[in-house]
TORGUMAR-310638 format. One record per residue (C-alpha): x, y, z; residue in three letters. Coordinates in Angstrom, 2 decimals, padded with zeros to 5 digits. Layout:
BEGIN
ATOM, u, v, w, residuo
ATOM, X, Y, Z, ALA
...
This chain:
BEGIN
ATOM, u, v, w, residuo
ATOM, -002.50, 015.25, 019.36, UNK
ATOM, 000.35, 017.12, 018.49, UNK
ATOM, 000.47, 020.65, 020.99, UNK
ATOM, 000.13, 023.89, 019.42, UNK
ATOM, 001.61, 025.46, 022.16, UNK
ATOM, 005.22, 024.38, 021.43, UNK
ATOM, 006.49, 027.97, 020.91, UNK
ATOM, 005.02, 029.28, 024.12, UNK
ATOM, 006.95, 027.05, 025.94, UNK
ATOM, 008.73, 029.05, 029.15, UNK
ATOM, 012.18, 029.73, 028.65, UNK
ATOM, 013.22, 027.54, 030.79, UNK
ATOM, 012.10, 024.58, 029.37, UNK
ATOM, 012.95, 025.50, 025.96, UNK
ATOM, 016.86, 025.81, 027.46, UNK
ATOM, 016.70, 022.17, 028.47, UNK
ATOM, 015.69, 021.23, 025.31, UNK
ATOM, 018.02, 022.82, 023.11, UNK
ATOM, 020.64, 021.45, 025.99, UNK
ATOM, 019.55, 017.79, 025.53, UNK
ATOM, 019.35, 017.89, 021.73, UNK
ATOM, 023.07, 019.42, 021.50, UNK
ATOM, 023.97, 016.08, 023.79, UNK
ATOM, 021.81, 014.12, 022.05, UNK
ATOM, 022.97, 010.93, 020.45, UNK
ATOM, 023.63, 010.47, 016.59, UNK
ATOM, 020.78, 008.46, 015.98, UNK
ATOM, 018.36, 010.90, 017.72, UNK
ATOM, 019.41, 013.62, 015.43, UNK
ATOM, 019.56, 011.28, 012.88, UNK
ATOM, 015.74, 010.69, 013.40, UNK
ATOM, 014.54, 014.15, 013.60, UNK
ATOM, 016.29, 014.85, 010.73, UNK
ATOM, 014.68, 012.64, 008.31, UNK
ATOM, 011.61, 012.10, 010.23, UNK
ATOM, 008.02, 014.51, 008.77, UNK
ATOM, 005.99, 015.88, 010.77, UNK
ATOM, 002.72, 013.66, 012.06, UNK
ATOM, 000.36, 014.96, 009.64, UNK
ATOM, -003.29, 014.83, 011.86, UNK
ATOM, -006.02, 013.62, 009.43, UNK
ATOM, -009.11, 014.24, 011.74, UNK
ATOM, -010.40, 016.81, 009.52, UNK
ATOM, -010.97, 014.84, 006.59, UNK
ATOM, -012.50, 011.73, 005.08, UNK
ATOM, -010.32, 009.07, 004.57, UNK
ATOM, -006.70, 008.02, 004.61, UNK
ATOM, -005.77, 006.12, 001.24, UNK
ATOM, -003.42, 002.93, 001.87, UNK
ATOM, -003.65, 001.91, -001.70, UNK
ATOM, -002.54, 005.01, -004.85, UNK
ATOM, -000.44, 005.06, -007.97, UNK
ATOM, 000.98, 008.36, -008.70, UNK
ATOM, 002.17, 007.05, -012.29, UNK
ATOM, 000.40, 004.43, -014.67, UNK
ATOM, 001.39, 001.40, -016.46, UNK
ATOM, 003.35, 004.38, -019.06, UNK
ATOM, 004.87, 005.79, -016.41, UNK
ATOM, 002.65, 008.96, -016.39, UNK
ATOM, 000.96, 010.83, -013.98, UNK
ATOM, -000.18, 014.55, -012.29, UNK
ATOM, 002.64, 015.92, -010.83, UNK
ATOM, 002.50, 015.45, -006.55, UNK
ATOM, 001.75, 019.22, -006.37, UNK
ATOM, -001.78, 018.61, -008.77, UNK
ATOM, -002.23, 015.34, -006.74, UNK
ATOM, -002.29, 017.27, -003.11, UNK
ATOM, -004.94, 019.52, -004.80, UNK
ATOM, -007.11, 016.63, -005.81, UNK
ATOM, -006.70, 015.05, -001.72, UNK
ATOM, -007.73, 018.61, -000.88, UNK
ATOM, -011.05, 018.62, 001.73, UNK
ATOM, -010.65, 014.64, 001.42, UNK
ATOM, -007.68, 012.21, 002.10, UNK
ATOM, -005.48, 013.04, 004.96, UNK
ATOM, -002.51, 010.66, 004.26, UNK
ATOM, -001.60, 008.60, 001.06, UNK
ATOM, 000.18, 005.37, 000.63, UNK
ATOM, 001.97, 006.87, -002.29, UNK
ATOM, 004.06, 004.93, -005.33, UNK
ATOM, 004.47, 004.15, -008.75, UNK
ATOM, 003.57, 001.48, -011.10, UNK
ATOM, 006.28, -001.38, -011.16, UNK
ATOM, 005.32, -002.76, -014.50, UNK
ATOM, 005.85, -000.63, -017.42, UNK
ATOM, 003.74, -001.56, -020.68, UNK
ATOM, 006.18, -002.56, -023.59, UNK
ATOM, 005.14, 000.06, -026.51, UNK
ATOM, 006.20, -002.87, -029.37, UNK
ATOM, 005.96, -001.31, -033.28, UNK
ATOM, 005.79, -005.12, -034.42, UNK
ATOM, 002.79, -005.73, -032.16, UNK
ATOM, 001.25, -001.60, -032.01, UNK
ATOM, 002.25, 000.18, -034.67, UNK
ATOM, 001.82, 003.57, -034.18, UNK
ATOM, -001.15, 003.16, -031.43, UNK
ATOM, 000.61, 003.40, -028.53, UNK
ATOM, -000.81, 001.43, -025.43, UNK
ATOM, -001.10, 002.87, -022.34, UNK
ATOM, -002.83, 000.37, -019.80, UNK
ATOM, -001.91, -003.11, -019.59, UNK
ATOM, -005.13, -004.63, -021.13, UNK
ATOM, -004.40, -002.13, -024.34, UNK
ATOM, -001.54, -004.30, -025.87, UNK
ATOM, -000.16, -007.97, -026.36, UNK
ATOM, 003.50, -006.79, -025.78, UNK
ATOM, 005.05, -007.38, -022.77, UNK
ATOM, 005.07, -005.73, -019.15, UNK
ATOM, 008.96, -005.30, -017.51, UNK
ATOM, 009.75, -004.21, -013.74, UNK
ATOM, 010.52, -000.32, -013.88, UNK
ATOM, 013.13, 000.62, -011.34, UNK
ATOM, 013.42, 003.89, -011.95, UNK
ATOM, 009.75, 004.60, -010.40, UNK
ATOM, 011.05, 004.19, -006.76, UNK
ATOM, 013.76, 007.32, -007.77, UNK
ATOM, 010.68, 008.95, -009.16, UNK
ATOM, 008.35, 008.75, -005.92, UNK
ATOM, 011.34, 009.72, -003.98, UNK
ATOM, 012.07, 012.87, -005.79, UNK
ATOM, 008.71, 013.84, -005.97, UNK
ATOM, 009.00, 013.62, -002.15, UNK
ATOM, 011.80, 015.19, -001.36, UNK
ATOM, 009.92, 018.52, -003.36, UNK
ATOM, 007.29, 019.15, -000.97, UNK
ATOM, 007.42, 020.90, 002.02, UNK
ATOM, 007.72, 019.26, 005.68, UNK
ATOM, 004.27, 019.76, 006.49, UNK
ATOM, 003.31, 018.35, 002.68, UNK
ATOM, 005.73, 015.37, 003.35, UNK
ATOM, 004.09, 014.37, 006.40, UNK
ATOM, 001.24, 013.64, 004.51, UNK
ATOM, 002.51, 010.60, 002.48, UNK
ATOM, 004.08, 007.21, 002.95, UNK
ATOM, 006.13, 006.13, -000.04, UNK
ATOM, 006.71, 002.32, -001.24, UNK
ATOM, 009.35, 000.92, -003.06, UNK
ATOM, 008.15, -001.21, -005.55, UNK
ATOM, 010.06, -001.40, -008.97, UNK
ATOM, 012.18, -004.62, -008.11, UNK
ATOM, 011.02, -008.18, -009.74, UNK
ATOM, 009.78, -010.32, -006.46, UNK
ATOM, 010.93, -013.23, -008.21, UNK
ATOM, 014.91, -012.12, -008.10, UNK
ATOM, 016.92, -013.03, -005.06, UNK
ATOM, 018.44, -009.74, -005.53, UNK
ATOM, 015.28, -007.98, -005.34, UNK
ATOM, 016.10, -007.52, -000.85, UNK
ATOM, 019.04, -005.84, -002.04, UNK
ATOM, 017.09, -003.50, -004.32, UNK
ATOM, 015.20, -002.49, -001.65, UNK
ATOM, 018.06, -001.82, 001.27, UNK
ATOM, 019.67, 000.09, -001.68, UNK
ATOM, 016.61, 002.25, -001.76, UNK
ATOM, 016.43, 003.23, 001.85, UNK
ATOM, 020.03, 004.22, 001.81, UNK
ATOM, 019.99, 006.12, -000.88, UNK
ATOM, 016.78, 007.91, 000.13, UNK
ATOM, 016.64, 007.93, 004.08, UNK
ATOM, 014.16, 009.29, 005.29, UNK
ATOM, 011.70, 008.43, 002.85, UNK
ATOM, 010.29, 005.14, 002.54, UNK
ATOM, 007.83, 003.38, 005.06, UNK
ATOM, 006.57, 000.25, 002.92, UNK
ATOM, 007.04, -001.84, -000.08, UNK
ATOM, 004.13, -002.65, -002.52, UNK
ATOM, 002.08, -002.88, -004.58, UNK
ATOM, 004.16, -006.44, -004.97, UNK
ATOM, 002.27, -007.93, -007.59, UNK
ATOM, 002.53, -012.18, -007.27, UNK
ATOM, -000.60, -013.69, -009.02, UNK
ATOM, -002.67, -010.75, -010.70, UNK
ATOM, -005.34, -011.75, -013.47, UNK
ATOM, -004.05, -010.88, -016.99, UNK
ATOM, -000.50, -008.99, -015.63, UNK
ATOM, 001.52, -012.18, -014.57, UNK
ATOM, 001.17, -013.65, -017.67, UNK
ATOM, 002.44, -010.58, -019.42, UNK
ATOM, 006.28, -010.83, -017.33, UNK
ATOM, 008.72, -012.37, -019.32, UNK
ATOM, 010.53, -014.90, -017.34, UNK
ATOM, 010.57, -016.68, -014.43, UNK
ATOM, 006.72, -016.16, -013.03, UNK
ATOM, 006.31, -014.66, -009.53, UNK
ATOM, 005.29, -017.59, -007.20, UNK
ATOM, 004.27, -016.95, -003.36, UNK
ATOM, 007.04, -019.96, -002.78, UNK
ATOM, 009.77, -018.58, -004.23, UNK
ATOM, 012.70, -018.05, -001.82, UNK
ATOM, 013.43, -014.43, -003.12, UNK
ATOM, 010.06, -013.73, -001.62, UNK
ATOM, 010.62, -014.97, 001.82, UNK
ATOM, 013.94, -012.96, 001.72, UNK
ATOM, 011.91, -009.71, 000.58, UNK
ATOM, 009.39, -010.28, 003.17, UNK
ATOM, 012.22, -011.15, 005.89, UNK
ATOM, 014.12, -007.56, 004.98, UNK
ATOM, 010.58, -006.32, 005.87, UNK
ATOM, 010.81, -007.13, 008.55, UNK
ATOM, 014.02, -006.42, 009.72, UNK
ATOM, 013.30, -002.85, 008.72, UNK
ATOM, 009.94, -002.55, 009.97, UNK
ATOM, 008.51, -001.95, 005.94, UNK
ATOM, 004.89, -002.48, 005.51, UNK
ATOM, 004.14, -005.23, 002.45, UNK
ATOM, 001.31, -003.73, 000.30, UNK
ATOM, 000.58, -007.70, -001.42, UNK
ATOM, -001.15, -007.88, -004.41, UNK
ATOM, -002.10, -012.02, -004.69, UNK
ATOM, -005.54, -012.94, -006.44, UNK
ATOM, -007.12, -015.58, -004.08, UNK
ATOM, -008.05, -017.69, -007.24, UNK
ATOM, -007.54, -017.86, -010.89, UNK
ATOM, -009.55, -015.65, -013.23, UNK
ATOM, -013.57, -016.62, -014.10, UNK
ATOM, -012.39, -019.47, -011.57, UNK
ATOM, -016.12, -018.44, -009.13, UNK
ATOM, -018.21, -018.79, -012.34, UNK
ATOM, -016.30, -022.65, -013.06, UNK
ATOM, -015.66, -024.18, -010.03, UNK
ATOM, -019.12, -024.23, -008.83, UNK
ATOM, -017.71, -023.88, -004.95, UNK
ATOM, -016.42, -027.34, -004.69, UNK
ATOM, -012.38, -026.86, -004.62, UNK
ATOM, -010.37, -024.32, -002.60, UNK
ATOM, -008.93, -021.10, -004.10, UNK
ATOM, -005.91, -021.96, -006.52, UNK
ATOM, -003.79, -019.46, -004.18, UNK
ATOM, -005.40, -019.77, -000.49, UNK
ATOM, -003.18, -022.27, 000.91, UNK
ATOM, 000.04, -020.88, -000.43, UNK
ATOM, -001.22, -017.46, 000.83, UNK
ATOM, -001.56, -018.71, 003.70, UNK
ATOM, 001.58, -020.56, 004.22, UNK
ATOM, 003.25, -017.30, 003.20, UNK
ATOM, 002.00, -015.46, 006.04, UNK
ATOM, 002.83, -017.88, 008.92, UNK
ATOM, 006.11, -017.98, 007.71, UNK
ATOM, 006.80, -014.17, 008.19, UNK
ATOM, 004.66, -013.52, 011.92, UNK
ATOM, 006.95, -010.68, 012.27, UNK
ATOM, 006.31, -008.60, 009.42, UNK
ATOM, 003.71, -006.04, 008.84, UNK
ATOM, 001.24, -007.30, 005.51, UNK
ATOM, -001.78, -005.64, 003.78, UNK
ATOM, -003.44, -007.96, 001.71, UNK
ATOM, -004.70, -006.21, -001.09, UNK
ATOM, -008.55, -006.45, -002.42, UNK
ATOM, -008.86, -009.31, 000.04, UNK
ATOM, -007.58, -011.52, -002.85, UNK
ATOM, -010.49, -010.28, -005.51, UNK
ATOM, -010.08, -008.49, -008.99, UNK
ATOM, -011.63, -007.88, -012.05, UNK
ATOM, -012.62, -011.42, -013.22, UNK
ATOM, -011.57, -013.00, -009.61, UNK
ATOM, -015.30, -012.66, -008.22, UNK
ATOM, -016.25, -013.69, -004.70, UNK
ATOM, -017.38, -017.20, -003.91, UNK
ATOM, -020.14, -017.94, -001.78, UNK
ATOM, -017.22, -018.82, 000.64, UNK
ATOM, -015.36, -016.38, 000.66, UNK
ATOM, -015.93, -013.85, 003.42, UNK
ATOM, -015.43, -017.06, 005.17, UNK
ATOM, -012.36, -017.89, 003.94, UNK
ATOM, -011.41, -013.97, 004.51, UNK
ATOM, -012.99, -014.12, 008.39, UNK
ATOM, -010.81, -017.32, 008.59, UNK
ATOM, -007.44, -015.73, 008.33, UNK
ATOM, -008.76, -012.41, 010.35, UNK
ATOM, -009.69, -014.91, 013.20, UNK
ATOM, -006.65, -017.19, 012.78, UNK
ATOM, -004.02, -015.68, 015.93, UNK
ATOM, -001.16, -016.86, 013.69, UNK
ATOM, -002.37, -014.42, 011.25, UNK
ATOM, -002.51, -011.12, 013.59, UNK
ATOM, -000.16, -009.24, 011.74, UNK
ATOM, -002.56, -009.51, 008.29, UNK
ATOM, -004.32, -006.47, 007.32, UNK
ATOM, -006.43, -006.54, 004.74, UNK
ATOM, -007.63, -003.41, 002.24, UNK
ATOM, -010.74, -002.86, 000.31, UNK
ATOM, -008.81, -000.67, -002.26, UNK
ATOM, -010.23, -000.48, -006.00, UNK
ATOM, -013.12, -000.16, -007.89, UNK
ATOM, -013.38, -003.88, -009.19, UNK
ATOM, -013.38, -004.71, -005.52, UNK
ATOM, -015.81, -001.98, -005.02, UNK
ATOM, -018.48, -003.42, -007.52, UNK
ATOM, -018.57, -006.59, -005.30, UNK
ATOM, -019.28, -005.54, -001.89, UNK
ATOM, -022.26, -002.94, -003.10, UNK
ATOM, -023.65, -005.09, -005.61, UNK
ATOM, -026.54, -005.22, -003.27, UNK
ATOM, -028.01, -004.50, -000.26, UNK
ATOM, -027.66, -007.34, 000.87, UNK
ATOM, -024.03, -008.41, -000.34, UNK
ATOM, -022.79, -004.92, 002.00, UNK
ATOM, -024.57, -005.53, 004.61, UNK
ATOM, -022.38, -009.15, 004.83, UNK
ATOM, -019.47, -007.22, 004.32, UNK
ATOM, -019.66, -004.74, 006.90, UNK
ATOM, -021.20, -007.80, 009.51, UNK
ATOM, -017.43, -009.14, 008.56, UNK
ATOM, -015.82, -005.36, 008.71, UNK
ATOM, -017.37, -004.96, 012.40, UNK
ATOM, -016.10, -008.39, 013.45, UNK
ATOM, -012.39, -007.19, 013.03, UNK
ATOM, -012.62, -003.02, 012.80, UNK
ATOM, -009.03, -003.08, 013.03, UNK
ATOM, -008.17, -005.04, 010.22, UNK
ATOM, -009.12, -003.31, 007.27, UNK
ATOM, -008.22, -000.66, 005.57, UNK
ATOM, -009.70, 001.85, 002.70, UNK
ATOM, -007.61, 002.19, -000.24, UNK
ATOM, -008.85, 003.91, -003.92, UNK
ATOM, -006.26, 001.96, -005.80, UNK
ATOM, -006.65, 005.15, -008.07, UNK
ATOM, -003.44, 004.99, -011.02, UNK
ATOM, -002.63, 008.28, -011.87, UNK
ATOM, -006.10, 010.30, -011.71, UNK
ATOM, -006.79, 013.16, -014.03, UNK
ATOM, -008.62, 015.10, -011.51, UNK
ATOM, -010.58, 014.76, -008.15, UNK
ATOM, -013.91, 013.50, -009.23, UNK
ATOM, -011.47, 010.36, -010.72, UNK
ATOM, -009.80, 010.19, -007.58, UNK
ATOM, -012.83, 009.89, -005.38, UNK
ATOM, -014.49, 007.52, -007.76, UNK
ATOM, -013.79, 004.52, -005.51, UNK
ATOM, -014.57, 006.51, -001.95, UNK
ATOM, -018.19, 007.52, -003.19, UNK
ATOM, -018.69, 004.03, -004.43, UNK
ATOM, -018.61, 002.68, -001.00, UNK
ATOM, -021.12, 004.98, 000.06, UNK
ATOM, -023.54, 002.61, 000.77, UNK
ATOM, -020.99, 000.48, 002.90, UNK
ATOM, -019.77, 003.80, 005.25, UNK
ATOM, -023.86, 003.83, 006.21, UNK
ATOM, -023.60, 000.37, 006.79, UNK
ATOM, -020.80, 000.44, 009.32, UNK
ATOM, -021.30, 002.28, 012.82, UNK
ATOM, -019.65, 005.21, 013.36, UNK
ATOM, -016.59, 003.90, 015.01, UNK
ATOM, -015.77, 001.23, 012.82, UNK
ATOM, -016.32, 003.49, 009.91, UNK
ATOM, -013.84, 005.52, 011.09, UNK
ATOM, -010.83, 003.03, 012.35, UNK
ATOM, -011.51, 001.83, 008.25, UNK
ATOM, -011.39, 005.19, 006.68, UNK
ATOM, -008.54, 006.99, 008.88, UNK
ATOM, -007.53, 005.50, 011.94, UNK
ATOM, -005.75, 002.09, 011.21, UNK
ATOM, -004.19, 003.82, 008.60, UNK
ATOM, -002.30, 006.08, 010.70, UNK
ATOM, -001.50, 003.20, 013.14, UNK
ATOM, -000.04, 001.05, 010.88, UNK
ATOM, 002.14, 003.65, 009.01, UNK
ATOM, 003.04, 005.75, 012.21, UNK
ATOM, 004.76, 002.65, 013.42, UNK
ATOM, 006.55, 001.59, 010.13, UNK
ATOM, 007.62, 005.53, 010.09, UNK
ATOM, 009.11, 005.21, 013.58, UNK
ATOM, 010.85, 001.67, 012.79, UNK
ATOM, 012.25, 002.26, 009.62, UNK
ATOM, 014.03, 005.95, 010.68, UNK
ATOM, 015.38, 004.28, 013.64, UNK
ATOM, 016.62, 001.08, 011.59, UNK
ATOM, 018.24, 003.92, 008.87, UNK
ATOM, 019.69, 005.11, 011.64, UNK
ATOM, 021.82, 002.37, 012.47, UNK
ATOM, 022.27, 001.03, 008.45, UNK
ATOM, 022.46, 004.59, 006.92, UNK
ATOM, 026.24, 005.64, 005.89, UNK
ATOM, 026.84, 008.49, 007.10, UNK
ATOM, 028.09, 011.08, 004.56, UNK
């Protein structure tokens, strides 16, 4: 916990400090210049490793409305944009402009500019407010070999800033179909060179991969494997060294749960080649699964309490109009926070949060550091 006392220091002490500091090397100073404040999240509910500040148009409450709507409830926020912007086509609309994904036929493109966006909106809040957040970059197209470049690009040109990349979006129910050209594949080399800048960096990967294709639980009766599992899974020994959240634990609107699937989920948790997966239980769609029943969360948190270290809570909330929209995912899992013991409940609400991104903070300053031109 961070001390309280630090003014009261004697002045003594406070003489060697300002002594070693003046001495200090480039890199320190570096650090404590771009480095917030630990923000200490013990007073509230959650930590949120999954939010969209903007939607599929780009729009959003401003950061200042947002803190207001965390206010009495999330600590920290995993905090970025949308990196698909909804074509607005007059052939295909007319004058009804779409503003979700599902609303329109016209196609989605990579957005770029939303990673300046977060980054400004950043850079406007106070120390103490930007302690509170952990951007990711995510407008680049995961299928472009330039797409590592994108991202060192980023970090220098906002140090200080970033601590993850995501939501990257490979196989997502109605949205990959939607990308004009080449599709997003979990084999694609540009990936593997995305996920080895990771990292070198120390970025967490926010991964947004359905486990299956859509309606596939309602067709395939349990007798084949997940269209994605194996690839998923290949993915992940391939990069043991960098940090990944697998988002929804592969699920989605129209990708239901299989009778085998918090199997195939406790597989990978258990697997030691896979120690570096996280997992998050971020969205409503997700949400409707897991407390469809009584019995369906007690299952889940039986898996949760297994591995209380591996998952996180995220609200996967795009661009919320006020706080009651914000929370909607949080008070969904009600019955699933009385279902876990009180420990558990809160390493998946706050504490492996702050693990994770407390240790991305600290290795992506001190790789900046190094990789930063200085001005």
């Amino acid at each position: 916990m961070r001390n309280t006392n630090t003014l009261l220091m004697p002045i003594s002490i406070s003489h060697c400090v300002r002594r070693y500091f003046s001495r200090a090397p480039l890199a320190v100073l570096f650090l404590l210049a771009v480095s917030p404040a630990r923000s200490q999240t013990t007073n509230y509910e959650f930590n949120d490793s999954h939010f969209h500040l903007t939607n599929n148009i780009q729009e959003g409450p401003s950061i200042q409305d947002f803190l207001k709507m965390m206010d009495g409830k999330a600590g920290r926020v995993a905090l970025f944009g949308m990196p698909l912007q909804q074509q607005w086509s007059y052939r295909i609309d007319g004058d009804r402009a779409p503003g979700y994904y599902l609303h329109s036929d016209a196609p989605l493109y990579y957005y770029s500019f939303t990673d300046a966006w977060i980054a400004m909106a950043y850079k406007s809040l106070s120390r103490d407010q930007q302690a509170r957040f952990d951007p990711m970059i995510t407008g680049f197209s995961p299928s472009d070999m330039y797409a590592a470049d994108h991202i060192r690009r980023v970090l220098q040109t906002f140090p200080g800033v970033f601590n993850g990349i995501g939501e990257l979006i490979i196989h997502k129910e109605f949205v990959s179909g939607k990308i004009p050209g080449q599709v997003a594949s979990l084999t694609d080399p540009a990936l593997d060179r995305i996920f080895d800048f990771c990292a070198e960096t120390g970025l967490i990967v926010l991964l947004h991969n359905d486990i299956d294709i859509p309606f596939a639980a309602a067709v395939a009766k349990d007798l084949s494997e997940p269209a994605y599992l194996s690839q998923l899974k290949a993915l992940f020994k391939r990069h043991p060294n960098t940090t990944i959240i697998w988002a929804h634990t592969g699920l989605g609107r129209v990708v239901a749960p299989r009778k085998d699937h918090l199997a195939m989920v406790d597989a990978i948790l258990r697997d030691p080649d896979f120690r570096h997966v996280s997992v998050d239980i971020s969205w409503d769609e997700t949400a409707k699964y897991i407390v469809a029943t009584p019995e369906t969360t007690k299952q889940w948190a039986d898996l949760i309490q297994r591995y209380p270290d591996r998952f996180l809570y995220g609200s996967d909330s795009a661009a919320p109009a006020d706080q009651s929209k914000y929370l909607n995912t949080f008070n969904m899992y009600a019955p699933l926070w009385k279902s876990l013991d009180v420990e558990t409940s809160r390493k998946v609400r706050l504490a492996n949060y702050e693990r994770l991104f407390d240790q991305a903070r600290q290795k992506v300053r001190a790789w900046e550091s190094t990789h930063v031109p200085k001005s």
